[in-house]
C-alpha positions as CSV (number, residue, x, y, z in Angstrom):
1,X,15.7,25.3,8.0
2,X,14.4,22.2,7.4
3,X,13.7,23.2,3.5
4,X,16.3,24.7,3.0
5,X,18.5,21.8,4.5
6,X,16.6,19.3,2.0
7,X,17.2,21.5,-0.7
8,X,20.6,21.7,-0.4
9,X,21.0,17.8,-0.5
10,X,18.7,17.8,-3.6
11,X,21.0,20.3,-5.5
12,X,24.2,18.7,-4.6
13,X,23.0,15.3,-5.8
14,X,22.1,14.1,-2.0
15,X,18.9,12.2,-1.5
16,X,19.5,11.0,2.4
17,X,18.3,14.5,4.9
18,X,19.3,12.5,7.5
19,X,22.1,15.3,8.6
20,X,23.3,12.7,11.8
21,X,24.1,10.1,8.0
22,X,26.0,12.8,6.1
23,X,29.7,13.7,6.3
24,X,30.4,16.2,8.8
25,X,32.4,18.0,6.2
26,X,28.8,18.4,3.7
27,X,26.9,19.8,6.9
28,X,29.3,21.9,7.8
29,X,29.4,23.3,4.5
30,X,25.7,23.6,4.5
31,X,25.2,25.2,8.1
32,X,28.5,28.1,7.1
33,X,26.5,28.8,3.7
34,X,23.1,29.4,6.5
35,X,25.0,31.4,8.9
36,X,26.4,33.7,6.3
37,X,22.5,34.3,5.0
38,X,23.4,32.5,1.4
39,X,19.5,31.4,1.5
40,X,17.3,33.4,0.2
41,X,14.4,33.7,3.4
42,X,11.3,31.3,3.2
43,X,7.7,32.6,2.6
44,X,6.6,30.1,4.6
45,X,2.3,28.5,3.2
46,X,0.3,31.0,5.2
47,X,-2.2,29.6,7.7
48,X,-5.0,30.5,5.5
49,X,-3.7,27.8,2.8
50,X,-2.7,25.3,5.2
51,X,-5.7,25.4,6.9
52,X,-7.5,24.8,3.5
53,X,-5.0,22.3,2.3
54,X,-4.8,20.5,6.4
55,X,-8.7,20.4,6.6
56,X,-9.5,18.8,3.5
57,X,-6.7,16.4,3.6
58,X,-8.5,15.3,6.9
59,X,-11.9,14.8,5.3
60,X,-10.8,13.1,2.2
61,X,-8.8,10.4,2.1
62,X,-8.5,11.2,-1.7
63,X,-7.5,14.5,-1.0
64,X,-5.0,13.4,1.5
65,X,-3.7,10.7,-0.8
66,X,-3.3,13.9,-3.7
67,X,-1.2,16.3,-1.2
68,X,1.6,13.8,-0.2
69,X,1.9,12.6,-3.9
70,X,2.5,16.2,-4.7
71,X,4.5,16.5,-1.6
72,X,7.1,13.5,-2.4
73,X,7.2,15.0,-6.2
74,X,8.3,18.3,-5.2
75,X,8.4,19.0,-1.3
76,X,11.0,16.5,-0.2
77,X,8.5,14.5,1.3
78,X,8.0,17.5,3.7
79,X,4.2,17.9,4.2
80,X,3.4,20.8,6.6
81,X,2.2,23.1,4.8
82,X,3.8,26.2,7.0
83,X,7.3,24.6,6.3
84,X,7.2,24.7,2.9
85,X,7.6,27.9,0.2
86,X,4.4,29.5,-0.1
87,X,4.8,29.0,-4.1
88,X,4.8,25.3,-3.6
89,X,1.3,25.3,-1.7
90,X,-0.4,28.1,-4.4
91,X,0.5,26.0,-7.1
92,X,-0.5,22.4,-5.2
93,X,-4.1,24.2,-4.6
94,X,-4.1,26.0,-8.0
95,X,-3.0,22.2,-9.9
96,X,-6.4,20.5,-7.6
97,X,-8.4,23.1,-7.9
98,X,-9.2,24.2,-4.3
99,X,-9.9,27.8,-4.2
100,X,-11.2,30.1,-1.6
101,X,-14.7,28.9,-1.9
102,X,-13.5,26.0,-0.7
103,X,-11.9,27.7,1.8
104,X,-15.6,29.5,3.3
105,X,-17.3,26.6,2.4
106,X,-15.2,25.1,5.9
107,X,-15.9,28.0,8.0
């Protein structure tokens, strides 16, 4: 939900999520367009990828410093992998280069 909420702001020109800030009339328009299944459903990052993108974030301060850039560019500022559109976190890993070699190389 949380994507989606953000999304919605984003597209109708709103850049505060805070729903508790909003006008009850824009949330209530945003929570009738959810209940009648106007969003499209999420393929949420698999756990592969946000292992990947989780564990070198926490061995790299670099790395780290590279996924929330990309994350406040075009998440939202949402950084959980597993919340965001799988599409988003295959073309963050494709952009830095992290691949599945990467990926055994933590195993």
């Amino acid at each position: 939900v949380d994507w989606h909420w953000r999304k919605f702001c984003a597209d109708q020109g709103q850049a505060l999520f805070n729903a508790n800030k909003q006008w009850i009339d824009f949330v209530q328009q945003f929570l009738d367009l959810y209940d009648a299944k106007y969003f499209k459903g999420l393929q949420r990052g698999s756990k592969r990828h946000a292992r990947l993108i989780e564990e070198r974030c926490a061995s790299s301060e670099e790395a780290a410093k590279r996924w929330h850039s990309f994350c406040q560019k075009n998440c939202f500022g949402i950084k959980r992998p597993r919340r965001l559109p799988e599409s988003l976190v295959v073309q963050f890993l494709e952009e830095a280069g992290w691949t599945d070699e990467d990926e055994a190389a933590l195993n």
